[in-house]
Wavefront OBJ file of the C-alpha trace (Angstrom):
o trace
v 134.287 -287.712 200.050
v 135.060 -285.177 197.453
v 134.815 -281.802 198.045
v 131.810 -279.945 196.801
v 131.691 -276.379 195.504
v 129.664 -273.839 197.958
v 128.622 -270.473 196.753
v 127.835 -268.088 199.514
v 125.310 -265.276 198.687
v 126.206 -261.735 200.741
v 124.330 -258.486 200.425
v 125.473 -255.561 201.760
v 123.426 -252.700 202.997
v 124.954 -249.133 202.794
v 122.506 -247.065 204.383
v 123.858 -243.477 204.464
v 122.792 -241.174 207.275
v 122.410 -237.551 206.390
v 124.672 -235.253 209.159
v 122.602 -232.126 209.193
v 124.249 -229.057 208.962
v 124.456 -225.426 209.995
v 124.795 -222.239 208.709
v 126.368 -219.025 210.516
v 127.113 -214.680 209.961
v 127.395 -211.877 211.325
v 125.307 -208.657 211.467
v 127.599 -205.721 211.431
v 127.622 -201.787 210.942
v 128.422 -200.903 207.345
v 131.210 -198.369 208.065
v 132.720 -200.073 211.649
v 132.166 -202.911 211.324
v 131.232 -203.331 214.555
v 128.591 -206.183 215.601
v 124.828 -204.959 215.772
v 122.202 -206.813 218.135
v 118.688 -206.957 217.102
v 117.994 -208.510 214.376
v 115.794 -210.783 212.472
v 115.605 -212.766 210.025
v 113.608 -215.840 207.423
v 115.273 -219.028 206.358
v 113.710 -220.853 202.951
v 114.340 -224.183 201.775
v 113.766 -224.928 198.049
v 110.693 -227.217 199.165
v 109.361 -223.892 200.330
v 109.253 -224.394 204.193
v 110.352 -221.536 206.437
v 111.993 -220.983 209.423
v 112.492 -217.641 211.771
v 115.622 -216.334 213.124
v 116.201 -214.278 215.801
v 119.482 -212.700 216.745
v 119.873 -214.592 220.793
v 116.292 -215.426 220.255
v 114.663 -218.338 218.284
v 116.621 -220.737 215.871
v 120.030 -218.660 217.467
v 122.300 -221.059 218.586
v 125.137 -217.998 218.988
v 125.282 -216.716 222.623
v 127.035 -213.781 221.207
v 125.112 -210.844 220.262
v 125.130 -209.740 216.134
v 126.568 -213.212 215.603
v 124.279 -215.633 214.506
v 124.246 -219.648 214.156
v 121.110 -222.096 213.168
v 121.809 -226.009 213.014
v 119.840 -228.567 212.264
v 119.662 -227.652 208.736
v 119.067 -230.729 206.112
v 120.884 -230.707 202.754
v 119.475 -229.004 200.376
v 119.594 -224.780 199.050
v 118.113 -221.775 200.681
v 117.813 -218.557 200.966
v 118.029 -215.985 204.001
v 116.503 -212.571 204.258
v 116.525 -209.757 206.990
v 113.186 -209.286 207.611
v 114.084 -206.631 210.879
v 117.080 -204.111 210.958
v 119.028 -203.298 214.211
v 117.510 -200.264 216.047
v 118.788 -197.530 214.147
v 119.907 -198.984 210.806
v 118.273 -199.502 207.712
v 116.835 -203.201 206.443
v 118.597 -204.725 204.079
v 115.965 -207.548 202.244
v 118.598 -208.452 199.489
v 118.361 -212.219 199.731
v 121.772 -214.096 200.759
v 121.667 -218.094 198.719
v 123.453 -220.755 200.431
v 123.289 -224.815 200.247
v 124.406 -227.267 202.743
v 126.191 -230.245 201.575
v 128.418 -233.790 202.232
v 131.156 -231.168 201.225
v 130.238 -228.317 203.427
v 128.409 -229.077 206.389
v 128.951 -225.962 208.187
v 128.319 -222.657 206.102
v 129.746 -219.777 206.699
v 128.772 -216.541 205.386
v 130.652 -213.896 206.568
v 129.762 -210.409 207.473
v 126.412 -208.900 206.623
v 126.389 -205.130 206.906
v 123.877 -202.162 207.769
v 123.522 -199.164 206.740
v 122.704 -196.460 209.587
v 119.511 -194.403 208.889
v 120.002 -190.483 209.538
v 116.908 -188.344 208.382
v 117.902 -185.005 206.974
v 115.688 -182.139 205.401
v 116.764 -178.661 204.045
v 114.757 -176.014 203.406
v 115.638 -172.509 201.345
v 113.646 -169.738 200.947
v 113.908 -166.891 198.657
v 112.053 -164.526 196.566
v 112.155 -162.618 192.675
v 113.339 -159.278 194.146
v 116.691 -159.066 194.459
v 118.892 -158.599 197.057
v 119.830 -154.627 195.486
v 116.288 -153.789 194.966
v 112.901 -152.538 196.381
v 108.941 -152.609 195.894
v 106.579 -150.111 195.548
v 103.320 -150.060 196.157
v 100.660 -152.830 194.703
v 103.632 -154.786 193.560
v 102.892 -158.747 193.755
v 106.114 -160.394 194.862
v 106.856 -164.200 194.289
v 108.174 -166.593 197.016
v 109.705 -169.622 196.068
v 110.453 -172.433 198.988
v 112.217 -175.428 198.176
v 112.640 -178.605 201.046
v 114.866 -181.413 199.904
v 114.911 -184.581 201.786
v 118.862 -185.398 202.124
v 118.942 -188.150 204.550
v 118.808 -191.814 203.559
v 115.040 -192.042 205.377
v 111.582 -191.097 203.687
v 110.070 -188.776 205.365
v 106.249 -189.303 205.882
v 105.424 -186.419 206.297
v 107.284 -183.412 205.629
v 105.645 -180.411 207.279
v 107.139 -176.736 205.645
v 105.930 -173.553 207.327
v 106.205 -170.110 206.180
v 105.450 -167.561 208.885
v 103.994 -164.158 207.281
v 103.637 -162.931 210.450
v 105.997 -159.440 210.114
v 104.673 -159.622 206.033
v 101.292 -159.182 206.725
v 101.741 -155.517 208.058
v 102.825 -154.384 204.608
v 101.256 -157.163 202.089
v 98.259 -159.592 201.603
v 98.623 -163.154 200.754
v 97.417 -163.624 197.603
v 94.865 -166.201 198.247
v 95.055 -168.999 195.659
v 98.233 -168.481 194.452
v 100.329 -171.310 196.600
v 101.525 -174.715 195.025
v 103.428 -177.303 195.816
v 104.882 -179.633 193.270
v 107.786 -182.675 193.233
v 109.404 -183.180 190.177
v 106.827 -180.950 188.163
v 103.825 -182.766 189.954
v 101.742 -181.140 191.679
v 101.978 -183.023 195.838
v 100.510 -182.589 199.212
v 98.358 -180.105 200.438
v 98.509 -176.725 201.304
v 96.454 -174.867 204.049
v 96.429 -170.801 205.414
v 95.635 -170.610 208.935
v 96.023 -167.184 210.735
v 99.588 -165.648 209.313
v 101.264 -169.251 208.185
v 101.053 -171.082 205.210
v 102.103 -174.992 205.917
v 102.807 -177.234 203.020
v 102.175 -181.029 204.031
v 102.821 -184.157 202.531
v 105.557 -187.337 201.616
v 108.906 -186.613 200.947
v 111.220 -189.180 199.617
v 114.540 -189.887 199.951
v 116.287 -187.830 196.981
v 112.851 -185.559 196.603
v 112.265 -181.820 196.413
v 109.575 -180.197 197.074
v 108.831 -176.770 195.500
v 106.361 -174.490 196.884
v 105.610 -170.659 195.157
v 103.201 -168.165 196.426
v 102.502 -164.574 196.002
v 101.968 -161.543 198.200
v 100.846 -158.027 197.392
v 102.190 -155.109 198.745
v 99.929 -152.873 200.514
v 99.242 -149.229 199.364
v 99.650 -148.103 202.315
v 103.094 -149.457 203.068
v 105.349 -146.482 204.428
v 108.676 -145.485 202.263
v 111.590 -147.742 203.675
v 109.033 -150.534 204.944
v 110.252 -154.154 205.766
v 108.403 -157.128 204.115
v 109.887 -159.896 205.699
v 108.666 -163.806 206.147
v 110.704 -166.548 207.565
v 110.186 -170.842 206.490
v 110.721 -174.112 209.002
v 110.441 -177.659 208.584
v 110.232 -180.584 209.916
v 109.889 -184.096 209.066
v 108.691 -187.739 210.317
v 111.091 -190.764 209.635
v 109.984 -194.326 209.582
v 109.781 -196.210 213.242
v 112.553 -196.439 215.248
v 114.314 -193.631 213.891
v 115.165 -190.131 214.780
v 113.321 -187.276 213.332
v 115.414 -184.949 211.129
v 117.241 -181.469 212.381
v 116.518 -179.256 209.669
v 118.526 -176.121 208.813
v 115.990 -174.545 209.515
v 114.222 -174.577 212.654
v 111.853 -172.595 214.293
v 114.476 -171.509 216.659
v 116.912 -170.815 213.928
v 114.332 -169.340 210.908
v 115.282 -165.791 211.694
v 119.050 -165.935 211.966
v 119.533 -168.276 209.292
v 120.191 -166.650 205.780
v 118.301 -169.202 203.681
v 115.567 -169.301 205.923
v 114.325 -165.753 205.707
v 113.359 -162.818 202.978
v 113.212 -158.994 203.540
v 112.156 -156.811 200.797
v 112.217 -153.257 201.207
v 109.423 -150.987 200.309
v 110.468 -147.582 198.045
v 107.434 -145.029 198.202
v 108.971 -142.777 194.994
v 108.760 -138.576 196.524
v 106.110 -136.446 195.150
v 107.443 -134.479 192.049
v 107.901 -130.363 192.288
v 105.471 -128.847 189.952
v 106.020 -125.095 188.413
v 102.927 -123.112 188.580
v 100.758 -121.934 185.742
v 100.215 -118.679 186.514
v 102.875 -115.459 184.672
v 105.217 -114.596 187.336
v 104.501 -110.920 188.405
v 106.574 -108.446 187.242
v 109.361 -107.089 189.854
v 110.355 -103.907 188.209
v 110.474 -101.005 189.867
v 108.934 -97.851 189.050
v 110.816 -95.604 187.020
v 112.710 -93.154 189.103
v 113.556 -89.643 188.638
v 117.659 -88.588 188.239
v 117.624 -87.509 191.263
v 116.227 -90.776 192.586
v 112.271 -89.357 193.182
v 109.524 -91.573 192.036
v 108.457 -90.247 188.713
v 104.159 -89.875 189.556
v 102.015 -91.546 187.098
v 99.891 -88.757 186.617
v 98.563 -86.487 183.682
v 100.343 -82.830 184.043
v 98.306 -80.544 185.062
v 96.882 -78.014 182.453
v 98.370 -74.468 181.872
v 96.816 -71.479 180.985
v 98.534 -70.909 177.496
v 97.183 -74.266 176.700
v 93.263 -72.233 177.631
v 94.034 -69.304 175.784
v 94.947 -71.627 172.781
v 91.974 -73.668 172.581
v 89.654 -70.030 173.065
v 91.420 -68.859 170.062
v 90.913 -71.803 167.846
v 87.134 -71.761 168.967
v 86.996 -68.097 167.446
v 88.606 -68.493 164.785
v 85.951 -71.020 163.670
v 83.278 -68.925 165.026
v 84.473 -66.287 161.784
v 84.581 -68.767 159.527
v 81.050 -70.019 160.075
v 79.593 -66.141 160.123
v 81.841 -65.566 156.499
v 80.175 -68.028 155.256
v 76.193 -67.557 156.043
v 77.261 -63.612 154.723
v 77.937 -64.520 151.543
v 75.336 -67.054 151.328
v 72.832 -64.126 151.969
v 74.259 -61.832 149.583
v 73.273 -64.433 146.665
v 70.010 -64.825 147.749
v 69.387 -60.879 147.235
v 70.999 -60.726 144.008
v 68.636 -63.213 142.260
v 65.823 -61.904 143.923
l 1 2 3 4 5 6 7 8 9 10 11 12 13 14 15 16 17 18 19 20 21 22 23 24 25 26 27 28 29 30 31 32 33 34 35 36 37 38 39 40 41 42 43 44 45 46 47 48 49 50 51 52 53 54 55 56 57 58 59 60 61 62 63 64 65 66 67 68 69 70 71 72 73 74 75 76 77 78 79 80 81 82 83 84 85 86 87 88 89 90 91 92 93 94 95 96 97 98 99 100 101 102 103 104 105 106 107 108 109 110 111 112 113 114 115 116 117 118 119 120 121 122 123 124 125 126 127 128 129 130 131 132 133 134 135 136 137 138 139 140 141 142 143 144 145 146 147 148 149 150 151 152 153 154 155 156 157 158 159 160 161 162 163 164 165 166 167 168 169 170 171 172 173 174 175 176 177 178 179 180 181 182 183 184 185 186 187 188 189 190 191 192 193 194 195 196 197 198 199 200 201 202 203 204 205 206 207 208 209 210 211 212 213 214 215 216 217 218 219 220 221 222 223 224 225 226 227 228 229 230 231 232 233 234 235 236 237 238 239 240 241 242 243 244 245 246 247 248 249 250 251 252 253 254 255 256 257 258 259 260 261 262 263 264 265 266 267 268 269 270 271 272 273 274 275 276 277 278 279 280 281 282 283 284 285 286 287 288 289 290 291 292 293 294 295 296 297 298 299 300 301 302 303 304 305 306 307 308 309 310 311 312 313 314 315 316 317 318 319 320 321 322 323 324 325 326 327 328 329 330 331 332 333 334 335
């Protein structure tokens, strides 16, 4: 028998079984680094399905806290967001991409820090009469009260209150005059109730809020008089989060230099006025050399001053008689 040529057919299979893989981090403080419990967080695949993560909760295979592992993850890209901060600290939504491979199985992103919230408000207070100067009487003066949020928290709402209480005695609130504006908008609302004027509204982080009003000093405010009016405020962070300590407190408003105003009232003296009327004369009466009062009468009449004025009177007399004598002399001649 000769041999005969037998071709053998194989097929081989390679079926390839996905491993699935895993992906791990840490939640830490910003500035210690320390590990933070608490929080949460959503895992996307680029198909769009979605998974929850919580921190020793739900998807966690990581006993310890602030460190986080979820397995079971097929191959493919996704993307992880915080959607809940640790008590305390602020979220942080920037998305983190990642994609599990053959070549890495088991991803490992590292350390994923928060910032810690702090609220923080200031408030300053002053007024357009200096320090050096005074008022008078019907003068308006201008208040100008300024609250800046300075934490890393908006505030919702910021509540600014300017007590008028020991104002009111020697001005009036000039009704209409307050307004409140952030960044040259006008914001918020303002309300009079009794001797405060509160300023309400959102705040920001980074904002200012400006508020001016006017007051008018009484005319009946006594020389040396003390205007003054003191500002608080107060604030309301998000959830979770502590409520800001302003400079200026209710507590602290009068002791606190930018929290508080005095203007001093100056009621200018009445001016000396010279009268009218001639001054009287003070001289004395003439006096005699030997120092007698010299009399202000008419001497008394002598009698060669009579026999004078009897002579004169005669003397007249003859004339008139001379005269009617030769008058009648005339006549008879003619006749």
């Amino acid at each position: 028998m000769g041999c005969q040529n037998a071709t053998t057919k194989v097929t081989l299979t390679n079926t390839v079984t996905q491993v699935p893989g895993s992906v791990g981090w840490s939640k830490i403080d910003s500035s210690s680094a320390g590990l933070l419990a608490g929080s949460e967080w959503t895992i996307t695949s680029s198909d769009g399905s979605k998974a929850s993560v919580v921190d020793n909760g739900a998807n966690d295979s990581d006993a310890t806290a602030g460190s986080i592992k979820v397995s079971g993850l097929a191959w493919g890209r996704y993307s992880l967001v915080e959607t809940k901060s640790p008590q305390g600290y602020l979220l942080d939504s920037k998305p983190v991409a990642f994609t599990v491979s053959a070549q890495d199985l088991s991803v490992e992103l590292g350390n994923i820090g928060n910032t810690k919230g702090a609220a923080g408000l200031h408030v300053e207070k002053t007024s357009d009469v200096k320090a050096s100067s005074s008022v008078r009487r019907g003068d308006t003066i201008t208040y100008t009260v300024t609250g800046s949020n300075t934490g890393n928290l908006d505030l919702d709402p910021a509540t600014i209150v300017d007590d008028l209480s020991k104002a009111l005695g020697n001005a009036a609130y000039v009704k209409g005059s307050a307004k409140a504006t952030i960044a040259g908008t006008q914001t918020g609302e303002i309300t009079q109730e009794g001797s405060k004027l509160t300023w309400t509204g959102p705040l920001k982080t980074g904002q200012s809020v400006t508020i001016t009003y006017k007051v008018a000093v009484s005319d009946k405010a006594a020389n040396g008089a003390a205007i003054t009016n003191m500002v608080s405020g107060e604030g309301t962070p998000p959830e979770g989060f502590d409520p800001p300590t302003s400079n200026c407190t209710v507590e602290k408003q009068s002791t606190t230099p930018e929290c508080t105003t005095t203007v001093k009232v100056k009621v200018p003296s009445t001016p000396h006025t010279t009268s009218s009327t001639p001054p009287t004369s003070t001289s004395s009466t003439p006096k005699s050399p030997t120092g007698s009062t010299v009399a202000e009468k008419k001497l008394a009449r002598t009698g060669a001053d009579i026999a004078a004025v009897v002579v004169a009177v005669l003397v007249m007399l003859g004339a008139g008689l001379g005269i009617t004598a030769l008058n009648r002399r005339s006549s008879a001649r003619k006749g």
